[in-house]
TIBATOR-324339 format. One record per atom (N, C-alpha, C): atom name; residue number from 1; residue in one letter; x, y, z. Coordinates in steps of 0.2 Angstrom, whole numbers, plus 5000, padded with zeros to 4 digits. Example, Ala and Ser with C-alpha at 12.3 -4.5 7.8 and 13.67 -1.06 7.14 Angstrom:
2
+------+-----+------+------+------+------+
: atom :  nr : rest :    u :    v :    w :
+------+-----+------+------+------+------+
:    N :   1 :    A : 5066 : 4972 : 5039 :
:   CA :   1 :    A : 5062 : 4978 : 5039 :
:    C :   1 :    A : 5066 : 4984 : 5039 :
:    N :   2 :    S : 5064 : 4989 : 5035 :
:   CA :   2 :    S : 5068 : 4995 : 5036 :
:    C :   2 :    S : 5064 : 5000 : 5039 :
+------+-----+------+------+------+------+
***
This chain:
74
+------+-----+------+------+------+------+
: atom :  nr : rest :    u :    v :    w :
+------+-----+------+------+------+------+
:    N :   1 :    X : 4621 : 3828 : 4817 :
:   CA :   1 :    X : 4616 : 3826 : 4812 :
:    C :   1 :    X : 4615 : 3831 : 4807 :
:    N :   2 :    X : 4615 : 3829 : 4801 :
:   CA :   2 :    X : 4616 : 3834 : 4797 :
:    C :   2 :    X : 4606 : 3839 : 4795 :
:    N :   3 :    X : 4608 : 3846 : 4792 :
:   CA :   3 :    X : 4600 : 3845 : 4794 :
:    C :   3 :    X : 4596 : 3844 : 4788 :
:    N :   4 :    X : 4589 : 3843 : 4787 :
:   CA :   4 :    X : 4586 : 3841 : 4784 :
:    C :   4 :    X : 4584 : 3845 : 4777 :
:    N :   5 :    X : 4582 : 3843 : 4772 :
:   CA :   5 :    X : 4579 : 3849 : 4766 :
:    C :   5 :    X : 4576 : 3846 : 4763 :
:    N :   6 :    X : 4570 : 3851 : 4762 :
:   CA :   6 :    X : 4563 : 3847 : 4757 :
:    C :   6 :    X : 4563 : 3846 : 4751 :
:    N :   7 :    X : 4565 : 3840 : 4747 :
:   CA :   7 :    X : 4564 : 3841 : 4739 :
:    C :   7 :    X : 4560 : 3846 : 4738 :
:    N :   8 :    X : 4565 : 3850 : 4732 :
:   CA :   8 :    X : 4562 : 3855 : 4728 :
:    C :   8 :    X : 4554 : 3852 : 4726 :
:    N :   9 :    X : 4553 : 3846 : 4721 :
:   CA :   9 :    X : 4548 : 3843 : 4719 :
:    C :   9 :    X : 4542 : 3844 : 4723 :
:    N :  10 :    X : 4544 : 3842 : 4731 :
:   CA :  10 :    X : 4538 : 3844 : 4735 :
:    C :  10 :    X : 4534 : 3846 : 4739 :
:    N :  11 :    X : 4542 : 3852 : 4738 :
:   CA :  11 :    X : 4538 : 3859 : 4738 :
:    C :  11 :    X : 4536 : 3865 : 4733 :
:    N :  12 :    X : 4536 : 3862 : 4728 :
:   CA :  12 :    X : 4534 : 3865 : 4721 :
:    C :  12 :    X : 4524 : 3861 : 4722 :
:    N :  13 :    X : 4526 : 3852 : 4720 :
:   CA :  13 :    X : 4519 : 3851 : 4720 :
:    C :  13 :    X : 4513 : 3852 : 4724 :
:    N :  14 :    X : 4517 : 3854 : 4731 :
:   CA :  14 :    X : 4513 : 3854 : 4738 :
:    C :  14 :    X : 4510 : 3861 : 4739 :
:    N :  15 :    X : 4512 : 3866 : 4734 :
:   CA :  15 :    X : 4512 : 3873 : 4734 :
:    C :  15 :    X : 4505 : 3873 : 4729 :
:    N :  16 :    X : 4506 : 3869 : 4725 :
:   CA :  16 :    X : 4501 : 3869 : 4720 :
:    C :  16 :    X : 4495 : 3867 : 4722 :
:    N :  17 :    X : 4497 : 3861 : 4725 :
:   CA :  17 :    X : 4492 : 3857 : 4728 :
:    C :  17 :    X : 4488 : 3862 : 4732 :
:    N :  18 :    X : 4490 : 3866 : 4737 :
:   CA :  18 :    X : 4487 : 3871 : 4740 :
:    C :  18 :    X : 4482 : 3875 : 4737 :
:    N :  19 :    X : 4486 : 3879 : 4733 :
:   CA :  19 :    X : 4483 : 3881 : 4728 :
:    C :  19 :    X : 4476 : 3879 : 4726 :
:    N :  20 :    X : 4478 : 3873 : 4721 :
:   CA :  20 :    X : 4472 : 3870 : 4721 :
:    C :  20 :    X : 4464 : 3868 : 4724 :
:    N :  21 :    X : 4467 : 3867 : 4729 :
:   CA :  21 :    X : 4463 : 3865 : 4737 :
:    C :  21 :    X : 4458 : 3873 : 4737 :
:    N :  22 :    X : 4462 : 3877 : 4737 :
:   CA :  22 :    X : 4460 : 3882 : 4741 :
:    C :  22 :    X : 4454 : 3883 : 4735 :
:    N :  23 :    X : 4457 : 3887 : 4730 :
:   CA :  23 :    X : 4452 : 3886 : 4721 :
:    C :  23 :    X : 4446 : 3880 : 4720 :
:    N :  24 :    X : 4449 : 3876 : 4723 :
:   CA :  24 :    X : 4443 : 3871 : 4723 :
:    C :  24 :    X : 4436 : 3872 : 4730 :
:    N :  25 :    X : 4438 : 3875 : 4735 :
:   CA :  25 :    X : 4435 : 3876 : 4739 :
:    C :  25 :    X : 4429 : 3884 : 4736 :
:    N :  26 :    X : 4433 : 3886 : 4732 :
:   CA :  26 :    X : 4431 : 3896 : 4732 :
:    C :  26 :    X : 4427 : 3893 : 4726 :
:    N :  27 :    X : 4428 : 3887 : 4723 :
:   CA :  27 :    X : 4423 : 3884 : 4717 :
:    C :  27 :    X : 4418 : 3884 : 4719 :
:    N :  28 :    X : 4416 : 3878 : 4725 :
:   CA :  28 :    X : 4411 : 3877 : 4726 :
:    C :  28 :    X : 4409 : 3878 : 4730 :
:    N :  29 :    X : 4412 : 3886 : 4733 :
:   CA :  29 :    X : 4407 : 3889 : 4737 :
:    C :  29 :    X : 4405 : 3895 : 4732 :
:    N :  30 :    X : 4404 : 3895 : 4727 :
:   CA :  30 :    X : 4403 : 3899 : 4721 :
:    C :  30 :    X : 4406 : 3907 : 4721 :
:    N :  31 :    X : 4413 : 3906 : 4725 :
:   CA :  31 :    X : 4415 : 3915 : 4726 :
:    C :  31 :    X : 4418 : 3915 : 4717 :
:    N :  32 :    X : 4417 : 3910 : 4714 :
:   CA :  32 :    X : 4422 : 3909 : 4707 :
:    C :  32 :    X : 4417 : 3909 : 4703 :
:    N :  33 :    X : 4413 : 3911 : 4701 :
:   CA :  33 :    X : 4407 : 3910 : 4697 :
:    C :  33 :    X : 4407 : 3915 : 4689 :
:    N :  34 :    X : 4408 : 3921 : 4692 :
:   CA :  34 :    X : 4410 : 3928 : 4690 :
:    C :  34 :    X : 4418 : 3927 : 4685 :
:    N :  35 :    X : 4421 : 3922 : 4689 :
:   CA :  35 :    X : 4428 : 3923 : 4685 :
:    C :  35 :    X : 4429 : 3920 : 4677 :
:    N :  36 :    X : 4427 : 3915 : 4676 :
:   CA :  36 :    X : 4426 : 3911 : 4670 :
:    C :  36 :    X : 4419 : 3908 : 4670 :
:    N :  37 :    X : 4418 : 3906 : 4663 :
:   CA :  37 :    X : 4412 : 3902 : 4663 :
:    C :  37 :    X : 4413 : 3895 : 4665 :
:    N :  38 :    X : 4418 : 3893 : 4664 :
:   CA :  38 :    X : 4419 : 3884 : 4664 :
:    C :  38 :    X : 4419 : 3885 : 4674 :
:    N :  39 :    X : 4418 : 3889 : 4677 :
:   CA :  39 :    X : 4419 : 3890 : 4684 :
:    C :  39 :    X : 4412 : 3891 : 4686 :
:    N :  40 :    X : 4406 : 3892 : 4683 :
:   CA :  40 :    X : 4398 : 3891 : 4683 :
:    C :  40 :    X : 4397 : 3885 : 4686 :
:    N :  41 :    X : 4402 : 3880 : 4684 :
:   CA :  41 :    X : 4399 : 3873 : 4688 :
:    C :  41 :    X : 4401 : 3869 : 4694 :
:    N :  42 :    X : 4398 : 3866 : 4698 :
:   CA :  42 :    X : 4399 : 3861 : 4703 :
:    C :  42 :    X : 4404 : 3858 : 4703 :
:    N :  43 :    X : 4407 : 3857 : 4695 :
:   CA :  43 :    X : 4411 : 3850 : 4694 :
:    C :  43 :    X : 4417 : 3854 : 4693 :
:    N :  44 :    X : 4419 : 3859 : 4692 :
:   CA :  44 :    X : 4426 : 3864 : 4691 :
:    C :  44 :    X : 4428 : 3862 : 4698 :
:    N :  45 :    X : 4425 : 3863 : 4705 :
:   CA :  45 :    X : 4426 : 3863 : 4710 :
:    C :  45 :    X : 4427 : 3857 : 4712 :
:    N :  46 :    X : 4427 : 3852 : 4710 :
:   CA :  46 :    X : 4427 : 3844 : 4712 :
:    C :  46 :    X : 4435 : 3844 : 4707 :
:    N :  47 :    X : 4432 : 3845 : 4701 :
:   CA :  47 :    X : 4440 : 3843 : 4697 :
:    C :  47 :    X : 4446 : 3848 : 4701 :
:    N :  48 :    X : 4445 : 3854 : 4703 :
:   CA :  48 :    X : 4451 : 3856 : 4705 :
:    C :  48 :    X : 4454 : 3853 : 4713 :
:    N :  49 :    X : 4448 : 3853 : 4717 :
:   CA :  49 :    X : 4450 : 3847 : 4724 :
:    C :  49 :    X : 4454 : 3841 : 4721 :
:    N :  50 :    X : 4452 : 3837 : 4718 :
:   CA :  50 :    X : 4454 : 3830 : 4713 :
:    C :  50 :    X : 4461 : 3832 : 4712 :
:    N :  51 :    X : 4462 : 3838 : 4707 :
:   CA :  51 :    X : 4469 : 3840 : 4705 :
:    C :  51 :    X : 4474 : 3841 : 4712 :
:    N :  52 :    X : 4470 : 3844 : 4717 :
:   CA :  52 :    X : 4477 : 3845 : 4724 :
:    C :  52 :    X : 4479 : 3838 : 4726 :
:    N :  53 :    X : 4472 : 3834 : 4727 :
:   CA :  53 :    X : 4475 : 3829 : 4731 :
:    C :  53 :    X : 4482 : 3825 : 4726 :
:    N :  54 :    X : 4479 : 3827 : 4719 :
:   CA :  54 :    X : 4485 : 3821 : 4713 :
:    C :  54 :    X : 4492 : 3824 : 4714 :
:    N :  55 :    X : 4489 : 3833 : 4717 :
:   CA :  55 :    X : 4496 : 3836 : 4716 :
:    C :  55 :    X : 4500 : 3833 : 4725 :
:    N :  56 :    X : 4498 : 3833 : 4730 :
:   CA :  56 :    X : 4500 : 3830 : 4736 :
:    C :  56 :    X : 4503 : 3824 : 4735 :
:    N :  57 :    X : 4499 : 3819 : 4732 :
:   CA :  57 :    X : 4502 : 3813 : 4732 :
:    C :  57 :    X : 4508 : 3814 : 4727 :
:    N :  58 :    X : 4509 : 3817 : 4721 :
:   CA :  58 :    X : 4514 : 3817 : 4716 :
:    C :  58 :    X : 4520 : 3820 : 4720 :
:    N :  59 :    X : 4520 : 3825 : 4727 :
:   CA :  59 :    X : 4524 : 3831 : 4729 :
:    C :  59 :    X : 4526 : 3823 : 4733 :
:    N :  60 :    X : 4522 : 3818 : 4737 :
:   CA :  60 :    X : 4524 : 3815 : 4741 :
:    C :  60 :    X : 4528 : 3810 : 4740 :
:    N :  61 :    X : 4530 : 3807 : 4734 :
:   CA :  61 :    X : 4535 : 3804 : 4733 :
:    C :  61 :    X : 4541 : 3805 : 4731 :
:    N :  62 :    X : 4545 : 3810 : 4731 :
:   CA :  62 :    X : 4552 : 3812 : 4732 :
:    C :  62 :    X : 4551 : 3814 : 4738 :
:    N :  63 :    X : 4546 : 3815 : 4743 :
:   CA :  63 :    X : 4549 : 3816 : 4751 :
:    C :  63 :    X : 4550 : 3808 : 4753 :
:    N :  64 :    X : 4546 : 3804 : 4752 :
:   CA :  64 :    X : 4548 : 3796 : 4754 :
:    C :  64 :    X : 4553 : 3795 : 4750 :
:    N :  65 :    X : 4556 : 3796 : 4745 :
:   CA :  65 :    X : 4561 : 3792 : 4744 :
:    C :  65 :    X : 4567 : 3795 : 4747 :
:    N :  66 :    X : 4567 : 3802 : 4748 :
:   CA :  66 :    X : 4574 : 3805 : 4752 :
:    C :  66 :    X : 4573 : 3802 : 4761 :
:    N :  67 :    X : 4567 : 3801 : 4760 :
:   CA :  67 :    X : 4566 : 3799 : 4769 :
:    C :  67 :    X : 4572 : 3791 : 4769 :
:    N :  68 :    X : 4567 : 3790 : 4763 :
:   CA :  68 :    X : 4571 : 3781 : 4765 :
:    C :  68 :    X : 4578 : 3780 : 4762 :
:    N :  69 :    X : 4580 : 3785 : 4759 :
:   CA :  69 :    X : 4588 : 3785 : 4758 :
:    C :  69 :    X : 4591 : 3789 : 4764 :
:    N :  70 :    X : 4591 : 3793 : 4768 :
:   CA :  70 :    X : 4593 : 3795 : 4776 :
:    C :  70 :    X : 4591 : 3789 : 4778 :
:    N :  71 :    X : 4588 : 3785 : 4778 :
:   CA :  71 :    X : 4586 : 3780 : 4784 :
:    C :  71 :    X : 4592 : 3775 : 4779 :
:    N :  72 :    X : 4592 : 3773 : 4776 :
:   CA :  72 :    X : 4597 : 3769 : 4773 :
:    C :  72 :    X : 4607 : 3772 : 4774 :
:    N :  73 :    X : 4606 : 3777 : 4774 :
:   CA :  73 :    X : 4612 : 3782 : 4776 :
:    C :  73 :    X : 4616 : 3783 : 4769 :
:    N :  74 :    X : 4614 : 3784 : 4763 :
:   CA :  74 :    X : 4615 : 3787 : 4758 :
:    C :  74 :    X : 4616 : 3793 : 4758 :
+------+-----+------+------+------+------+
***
């Protein structure tokens, strides 16, 4: 069986997505407050959570489509 490799795409947006996650969390526990102004708010912390999950799900679609083309035996 040959071995397996992760689109690049989804390990690029999944890295991001991380990122973001994490940024989103340090938002709204206000360790980011001090960093920018636009970072003063609630709502930075919610749009960048919103941004990982967009970025997970975007990363998650070239890993199903290489899934289903191995399973196809392409």
């Amino acid at each position: 069986m040959a071995p397996r490799h992760w689109p690049a795409t989804f390990v690029v947006f999944t890295t991001l997505g991380g990122a973001g996650l994490l940024l989103g969390i340090a938002a709204l526990a206000g360790l980011l407050r001090n960093v920018h102004p636009l970072l003063n708010d609630d709502t930075a912390g919610w749009a960048l959570i919103v941004l990982a999950v967009a970025c997970f799900l975007t990363g998650g679609f070239p890993l199903v489509l290489r899934r289903l083309a191995e399973r196809e035996g392409a």
